[in-house]
C-alpha positions in Angstrom: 0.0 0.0 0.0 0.8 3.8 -0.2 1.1 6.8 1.3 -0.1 9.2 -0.4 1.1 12.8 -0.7 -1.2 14.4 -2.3 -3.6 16.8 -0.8 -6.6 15.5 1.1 -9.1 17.5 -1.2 -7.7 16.5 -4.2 -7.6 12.8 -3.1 -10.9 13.2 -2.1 -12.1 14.3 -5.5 -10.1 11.8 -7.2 -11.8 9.3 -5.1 -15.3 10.3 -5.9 -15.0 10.7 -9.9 -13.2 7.4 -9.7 -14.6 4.2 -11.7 -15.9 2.1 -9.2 -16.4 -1.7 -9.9 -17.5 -4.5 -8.3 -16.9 -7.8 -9.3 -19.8 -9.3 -11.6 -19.1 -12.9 -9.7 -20.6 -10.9 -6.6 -24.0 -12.6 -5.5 -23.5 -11.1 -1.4 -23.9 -8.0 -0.1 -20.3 -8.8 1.5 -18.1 -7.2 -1.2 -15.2 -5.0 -2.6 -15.2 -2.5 -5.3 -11.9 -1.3 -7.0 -11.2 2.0 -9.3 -7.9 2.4 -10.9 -6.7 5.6 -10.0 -5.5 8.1 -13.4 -2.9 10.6 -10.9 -0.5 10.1 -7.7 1.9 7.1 -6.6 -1.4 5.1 -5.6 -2.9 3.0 -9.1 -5.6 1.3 -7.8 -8.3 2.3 -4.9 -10.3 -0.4 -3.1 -13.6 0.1 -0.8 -15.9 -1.5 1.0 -19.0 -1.7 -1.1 -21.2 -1.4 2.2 -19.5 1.5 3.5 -18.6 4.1 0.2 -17.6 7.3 2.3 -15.8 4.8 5.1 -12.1 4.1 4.8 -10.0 3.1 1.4 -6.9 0.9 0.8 -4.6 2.5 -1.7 -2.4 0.4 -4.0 0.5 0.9 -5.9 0.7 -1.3 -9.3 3.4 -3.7 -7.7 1.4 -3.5 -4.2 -1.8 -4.3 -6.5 -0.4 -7.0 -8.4 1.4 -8.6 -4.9 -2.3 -8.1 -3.0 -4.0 -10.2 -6.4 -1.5 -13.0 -6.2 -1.9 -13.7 -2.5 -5.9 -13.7 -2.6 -5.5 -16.0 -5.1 -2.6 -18.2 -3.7 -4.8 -18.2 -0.6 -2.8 -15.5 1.8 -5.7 -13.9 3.4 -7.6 -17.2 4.2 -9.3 -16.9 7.3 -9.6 -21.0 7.9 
């Protein structure tokens, strides 16, 4: 993840006009949604779908593509 140095308005902004997706293979309520992000050192946004003003994780491409591969590989298993 990121920190980003960018101003908290302008993140802010960049956060709200962003693309937000959720996956199409989402049949819950218990989901994620992800925007790529177009300006900064973060790429990729990700939010609780339930909770759209609450916090956001901030990804850089490498941090992104490192996060993918262990959901995948099973990292963040809870069993």
């Amino acid at each position: 993840m990121n920190e980003i140095r960018n101003s908290p308005a302008g993140l802010a902004r960049q956060l709200a006009d962003a693309p937000w997706r959720t996956s199409t293979r989402s049949q819950t309520s218990n989901c994620v949604e992800v925007a790529p992000l177009r300006t900064g050192p973060a790429a990729v946004a990700l939010r609780d779908s339930k909770d759209r003003g609450g916090p956001v994780l901030l990804f850089n491409r490498a941090g992104w593509l490192g996060f993918i591969a262990g959901a995948k590989n099973g990292q963040f298993d809870l069993n």
